[in-house]
GUMAR-202150 format. One record per residue: residue in one letter; x, y, z of N, C-alpha, C in turn. Coordinates in steps of 0.2 Angstrom, whole numbers. Layout:
<sites>
@doro = A	n.u = X	n.v = Y	n.w = Z	ca.u = X	ca.v = Y	ca.w = Z	c.u = X	c.v = Y	c.w = Z
...
</sites>
This chain:
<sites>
@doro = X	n.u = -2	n.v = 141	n.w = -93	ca.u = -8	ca.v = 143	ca.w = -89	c.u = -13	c.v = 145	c.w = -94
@doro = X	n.u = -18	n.v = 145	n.w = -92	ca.u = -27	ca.v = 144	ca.w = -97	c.u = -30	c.v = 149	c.w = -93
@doro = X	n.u = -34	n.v = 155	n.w = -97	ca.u = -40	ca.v = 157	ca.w = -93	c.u = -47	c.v = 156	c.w = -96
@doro = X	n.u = -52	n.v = 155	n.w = -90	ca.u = -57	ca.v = 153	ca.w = -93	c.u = -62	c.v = 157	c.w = -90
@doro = X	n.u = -69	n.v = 158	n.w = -93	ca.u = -72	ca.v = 162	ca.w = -92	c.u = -79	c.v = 157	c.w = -89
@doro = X	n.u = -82	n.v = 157	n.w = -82	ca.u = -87	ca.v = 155	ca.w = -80	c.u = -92	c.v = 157	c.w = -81
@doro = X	n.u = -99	n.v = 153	n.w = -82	ca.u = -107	ca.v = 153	ca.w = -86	c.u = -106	c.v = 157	c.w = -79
@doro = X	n.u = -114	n.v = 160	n.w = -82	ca.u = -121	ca.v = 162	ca.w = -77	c.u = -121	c.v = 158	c.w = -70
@doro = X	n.u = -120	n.v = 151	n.w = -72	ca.u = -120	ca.v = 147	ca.w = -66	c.u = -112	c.v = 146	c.w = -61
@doro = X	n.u = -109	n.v = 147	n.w = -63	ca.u = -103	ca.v = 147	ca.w = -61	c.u = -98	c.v = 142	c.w = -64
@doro = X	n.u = -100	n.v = 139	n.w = -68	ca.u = -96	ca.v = 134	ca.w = -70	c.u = -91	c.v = 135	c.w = -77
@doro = X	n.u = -87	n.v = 130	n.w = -76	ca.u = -82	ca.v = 132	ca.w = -81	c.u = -79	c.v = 125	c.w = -85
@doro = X	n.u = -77	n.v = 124	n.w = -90	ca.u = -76	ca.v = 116	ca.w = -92	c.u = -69	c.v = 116	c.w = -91
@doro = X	n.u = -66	n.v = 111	n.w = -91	ca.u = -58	ca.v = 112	ca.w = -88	c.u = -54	c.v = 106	c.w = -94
@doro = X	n.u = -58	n.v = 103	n.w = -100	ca.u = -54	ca.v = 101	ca.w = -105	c.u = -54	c.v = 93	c.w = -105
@doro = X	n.u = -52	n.v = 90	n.w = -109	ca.u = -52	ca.v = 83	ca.w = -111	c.u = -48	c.v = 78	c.w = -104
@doro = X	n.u = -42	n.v = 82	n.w = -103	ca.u = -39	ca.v = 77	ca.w = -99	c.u = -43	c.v = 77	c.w = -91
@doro = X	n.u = -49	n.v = 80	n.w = -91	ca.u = -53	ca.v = 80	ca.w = -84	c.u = -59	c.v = 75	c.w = -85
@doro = X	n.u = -62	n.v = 74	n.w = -92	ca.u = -68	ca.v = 72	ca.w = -93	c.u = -69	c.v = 65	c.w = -90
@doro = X	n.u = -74	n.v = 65	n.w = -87	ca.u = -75	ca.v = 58	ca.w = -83	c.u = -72	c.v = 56	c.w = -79
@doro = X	n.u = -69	n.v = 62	n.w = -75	ca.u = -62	ca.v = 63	ca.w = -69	c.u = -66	c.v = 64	c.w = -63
@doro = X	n.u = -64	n.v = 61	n.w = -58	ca.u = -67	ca.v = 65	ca.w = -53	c.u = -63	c.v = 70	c.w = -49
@doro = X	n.u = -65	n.v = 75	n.w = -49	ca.u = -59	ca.v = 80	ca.w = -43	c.u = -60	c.v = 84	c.w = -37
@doro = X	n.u = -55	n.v = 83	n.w = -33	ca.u = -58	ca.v = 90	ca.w = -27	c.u = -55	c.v = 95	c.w = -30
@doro = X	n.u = -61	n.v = 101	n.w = -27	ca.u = -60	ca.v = 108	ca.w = -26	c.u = -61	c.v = 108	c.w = -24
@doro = X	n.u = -54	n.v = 114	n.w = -18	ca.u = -52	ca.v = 116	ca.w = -14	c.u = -51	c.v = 122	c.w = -15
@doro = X	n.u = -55	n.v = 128	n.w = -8	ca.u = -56	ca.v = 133	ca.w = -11	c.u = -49	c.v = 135	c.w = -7
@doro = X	n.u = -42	n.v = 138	n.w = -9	ca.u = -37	ca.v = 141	ca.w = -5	c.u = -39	c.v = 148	c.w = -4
@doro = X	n.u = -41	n.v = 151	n.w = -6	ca.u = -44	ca.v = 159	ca.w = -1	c.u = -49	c.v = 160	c.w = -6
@doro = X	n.u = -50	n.v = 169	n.w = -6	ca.u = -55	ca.v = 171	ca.w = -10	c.u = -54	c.v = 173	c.w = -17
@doro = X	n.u = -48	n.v = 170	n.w = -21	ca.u = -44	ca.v = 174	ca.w = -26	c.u = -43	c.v = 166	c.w = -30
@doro = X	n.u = -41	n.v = 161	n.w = -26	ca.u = -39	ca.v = 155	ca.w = -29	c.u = -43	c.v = 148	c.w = -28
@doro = X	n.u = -44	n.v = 142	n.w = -32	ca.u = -46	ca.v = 138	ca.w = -30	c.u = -41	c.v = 132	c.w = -35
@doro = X	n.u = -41	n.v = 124	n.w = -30	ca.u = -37	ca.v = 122	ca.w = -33	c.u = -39	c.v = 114	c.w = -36
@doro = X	n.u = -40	n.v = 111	n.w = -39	ca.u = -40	ca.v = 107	ca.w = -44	c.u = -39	c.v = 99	c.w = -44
@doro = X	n.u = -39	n.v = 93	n.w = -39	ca.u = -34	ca.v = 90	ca.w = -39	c.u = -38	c.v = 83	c.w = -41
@doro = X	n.u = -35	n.v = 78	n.w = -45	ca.u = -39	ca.v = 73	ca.w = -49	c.u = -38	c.v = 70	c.w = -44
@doro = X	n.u = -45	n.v = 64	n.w = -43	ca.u = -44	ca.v = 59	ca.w = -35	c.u = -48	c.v = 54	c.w = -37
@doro = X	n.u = -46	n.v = 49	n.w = -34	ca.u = -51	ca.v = 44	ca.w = -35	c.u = -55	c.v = 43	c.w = -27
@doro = X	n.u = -61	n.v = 38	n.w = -28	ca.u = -64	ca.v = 37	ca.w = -21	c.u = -63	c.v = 29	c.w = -19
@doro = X	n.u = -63	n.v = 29	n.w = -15	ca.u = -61	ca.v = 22	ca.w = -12	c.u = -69	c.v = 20	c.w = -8
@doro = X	n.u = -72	n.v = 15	n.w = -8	ca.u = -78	ca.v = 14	ca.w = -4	c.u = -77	c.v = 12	c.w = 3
@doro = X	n.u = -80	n.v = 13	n.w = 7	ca.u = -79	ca.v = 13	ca.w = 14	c.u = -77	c.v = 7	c.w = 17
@doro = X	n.u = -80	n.v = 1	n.w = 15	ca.u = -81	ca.v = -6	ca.w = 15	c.u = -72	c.v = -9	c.w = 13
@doro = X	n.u = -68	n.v = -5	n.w = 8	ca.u = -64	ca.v = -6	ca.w = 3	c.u = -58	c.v = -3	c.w = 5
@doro = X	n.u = -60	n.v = 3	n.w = 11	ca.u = -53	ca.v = 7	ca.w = 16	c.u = -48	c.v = 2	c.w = 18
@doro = X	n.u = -52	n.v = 0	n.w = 20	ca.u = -47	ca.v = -5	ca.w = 26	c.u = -41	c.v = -8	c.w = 23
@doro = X	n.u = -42	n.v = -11	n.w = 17	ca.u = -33	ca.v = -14	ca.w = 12	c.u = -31	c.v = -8	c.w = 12
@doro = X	n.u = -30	n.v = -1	n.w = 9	ca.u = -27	ca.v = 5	ca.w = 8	c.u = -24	c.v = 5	c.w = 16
@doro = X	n.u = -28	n.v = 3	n.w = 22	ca.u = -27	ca.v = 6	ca.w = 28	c.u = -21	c.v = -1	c.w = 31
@doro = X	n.u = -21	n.v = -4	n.w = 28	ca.u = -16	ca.v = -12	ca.w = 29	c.u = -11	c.v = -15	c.w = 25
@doro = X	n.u = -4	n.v = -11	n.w = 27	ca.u = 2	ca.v = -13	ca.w = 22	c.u = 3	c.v = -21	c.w = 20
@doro = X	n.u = 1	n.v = -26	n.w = 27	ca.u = 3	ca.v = -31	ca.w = 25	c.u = -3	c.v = -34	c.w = 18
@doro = X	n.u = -9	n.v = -33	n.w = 21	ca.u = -12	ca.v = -34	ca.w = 17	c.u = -14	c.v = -32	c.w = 10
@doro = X	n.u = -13	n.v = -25	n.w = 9	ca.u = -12	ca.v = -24	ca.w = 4	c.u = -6	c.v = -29	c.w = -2
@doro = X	n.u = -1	n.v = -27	n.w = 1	ca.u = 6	ca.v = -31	ca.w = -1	c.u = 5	c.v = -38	c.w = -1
@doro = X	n.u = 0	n.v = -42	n.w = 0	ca.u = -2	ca.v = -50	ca.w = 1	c.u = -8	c.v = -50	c.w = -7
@doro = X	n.u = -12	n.v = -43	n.w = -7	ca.u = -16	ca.v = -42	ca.w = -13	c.u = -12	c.v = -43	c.w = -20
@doro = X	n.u = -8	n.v = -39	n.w = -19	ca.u = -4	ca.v = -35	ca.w = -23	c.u = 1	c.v = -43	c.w = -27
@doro = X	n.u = 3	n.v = -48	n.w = -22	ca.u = 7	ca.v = -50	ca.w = -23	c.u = 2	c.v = -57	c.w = -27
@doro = X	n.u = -4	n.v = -55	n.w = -24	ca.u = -9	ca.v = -63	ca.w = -27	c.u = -11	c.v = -61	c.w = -33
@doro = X	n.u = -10	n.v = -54	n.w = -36	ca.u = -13	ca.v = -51	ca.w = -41	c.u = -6	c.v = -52	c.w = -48
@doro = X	n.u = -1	n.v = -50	n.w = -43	ca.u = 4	ca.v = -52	ca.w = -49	c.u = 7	c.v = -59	c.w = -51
@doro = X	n.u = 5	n.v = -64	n.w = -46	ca.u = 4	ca.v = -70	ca.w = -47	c.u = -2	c.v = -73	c.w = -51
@doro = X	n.u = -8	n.v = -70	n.w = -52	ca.u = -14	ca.v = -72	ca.w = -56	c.u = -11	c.v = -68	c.w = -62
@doro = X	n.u = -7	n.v = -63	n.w = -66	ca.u = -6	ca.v = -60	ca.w = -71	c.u = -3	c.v = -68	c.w = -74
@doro = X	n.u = 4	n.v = -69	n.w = -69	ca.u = 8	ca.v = -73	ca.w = -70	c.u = 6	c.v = -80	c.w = -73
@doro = X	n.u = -3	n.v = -81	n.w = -70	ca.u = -4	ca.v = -86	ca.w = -71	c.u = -1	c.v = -93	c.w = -66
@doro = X	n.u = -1	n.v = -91	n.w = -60	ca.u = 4	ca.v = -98	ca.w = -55	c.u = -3	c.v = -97	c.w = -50
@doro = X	n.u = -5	n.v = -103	n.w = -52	ca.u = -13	ca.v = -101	ca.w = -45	c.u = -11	c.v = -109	c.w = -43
@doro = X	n.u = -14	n.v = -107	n.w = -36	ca.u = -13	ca.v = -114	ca.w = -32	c.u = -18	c.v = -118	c.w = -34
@doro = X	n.u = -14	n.v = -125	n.w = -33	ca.u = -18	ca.v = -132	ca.w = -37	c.u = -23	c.v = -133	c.w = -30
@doro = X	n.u = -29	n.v = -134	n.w = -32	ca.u = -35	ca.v = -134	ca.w = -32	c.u = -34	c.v = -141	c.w = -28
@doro = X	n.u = -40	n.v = -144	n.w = -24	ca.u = -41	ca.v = -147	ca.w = -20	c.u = -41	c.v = -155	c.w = -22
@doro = X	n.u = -40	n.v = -159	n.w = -22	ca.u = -38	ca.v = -168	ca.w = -25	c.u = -45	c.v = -170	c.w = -23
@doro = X	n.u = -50	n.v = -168	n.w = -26	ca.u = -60	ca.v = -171	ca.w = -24	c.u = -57	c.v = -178	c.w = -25
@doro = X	n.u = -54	n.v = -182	n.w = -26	ca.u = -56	ca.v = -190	ca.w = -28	c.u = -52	c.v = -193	c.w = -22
@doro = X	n.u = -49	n.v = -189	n.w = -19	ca.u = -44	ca.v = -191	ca.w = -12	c.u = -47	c.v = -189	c.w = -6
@doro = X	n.u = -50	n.v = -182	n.w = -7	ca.u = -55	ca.v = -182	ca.w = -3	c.u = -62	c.v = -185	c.w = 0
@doro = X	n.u = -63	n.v = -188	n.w = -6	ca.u = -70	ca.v = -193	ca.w = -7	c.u = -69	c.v = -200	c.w = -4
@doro = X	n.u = -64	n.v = -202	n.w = -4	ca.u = -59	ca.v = -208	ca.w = -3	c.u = -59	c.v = -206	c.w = 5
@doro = X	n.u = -58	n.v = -201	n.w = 8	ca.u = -58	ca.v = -200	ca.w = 13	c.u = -64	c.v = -199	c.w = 18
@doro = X	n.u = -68	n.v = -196	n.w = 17	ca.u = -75	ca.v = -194	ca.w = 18	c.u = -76	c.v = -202	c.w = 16
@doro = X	n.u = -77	n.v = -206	n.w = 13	ca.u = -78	ca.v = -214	ca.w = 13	c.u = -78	c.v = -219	c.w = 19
@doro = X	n.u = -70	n.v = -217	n.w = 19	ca.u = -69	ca.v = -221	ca.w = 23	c.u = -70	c.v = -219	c.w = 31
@doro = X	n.u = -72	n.v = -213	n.w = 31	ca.u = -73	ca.v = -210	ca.w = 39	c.u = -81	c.v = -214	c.w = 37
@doro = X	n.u = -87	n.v = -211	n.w = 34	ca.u = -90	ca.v = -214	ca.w = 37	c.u = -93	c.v = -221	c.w = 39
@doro = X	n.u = -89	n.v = -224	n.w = 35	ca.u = -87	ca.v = -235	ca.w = 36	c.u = -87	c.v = -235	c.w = 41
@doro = X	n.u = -80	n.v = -229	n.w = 45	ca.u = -78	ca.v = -231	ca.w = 51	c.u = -83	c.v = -232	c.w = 58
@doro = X	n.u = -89	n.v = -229	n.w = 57	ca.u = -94	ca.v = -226	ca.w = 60	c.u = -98	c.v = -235	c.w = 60
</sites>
C-alpha cells in the first residue's frame, strides 16, 4: 500500500505502471475510490466481443495468418478462360 498526496487540483500521479493507461474511477463511498485498468472497445467493434462464434472464427483466422496457412487465392487464368468462353457463347 502507497500514500499519496493530492495537488490543489485534485489530482494525484499513480506511477509508471498506469502511464498511458486508461482507467476507471469508481467512487465506492465517501472515504474510498477504486482504480481499474480498462481498455475501450469502439461501438462499431462491440458486436465481435458481443459474438462467441464470431469472435472464435476471428481468433482462429488470426492464428492461422500467424501460422502463415492462408487460403489459395483465386486461379484468374481459369477464370478468364471462363469469362471467355461464356461470352463466345452469346
Amino acid at each position: 500500500m502507497q500514500t499519496r498526496t493530492a495537488d490543489s487540483k485534485g489530482r494525484i500521479t499513480l506511477g509508471d505502471r498506469f502511464a498511458n493507461r486508461t482507467v476507471i474511477v469508481q467512487e465506492v463511498d465517501d472515504s474510498e475510490v477504486r482504480i481499474t485498468l480498462a481498455r475501450i472497445i469502439p461501438e462499431r467493434e462491440a458486436w465481435l466481443y458481443e459474438n462467441p462464434k464470431a469472435r472464435e472464427a476471428v481468433g482462429r483466422g488470426l492464428q492461422q495468418a500467424r501460422q502463415r496457412r492462408f487460403a489459395k487465392g483465386p486461379d484468374l487464368d481459369s477464370d478468364k478462360k471462363l469469362a471467355d468462353r461464356i461470352e463466345d457463347a452469346d
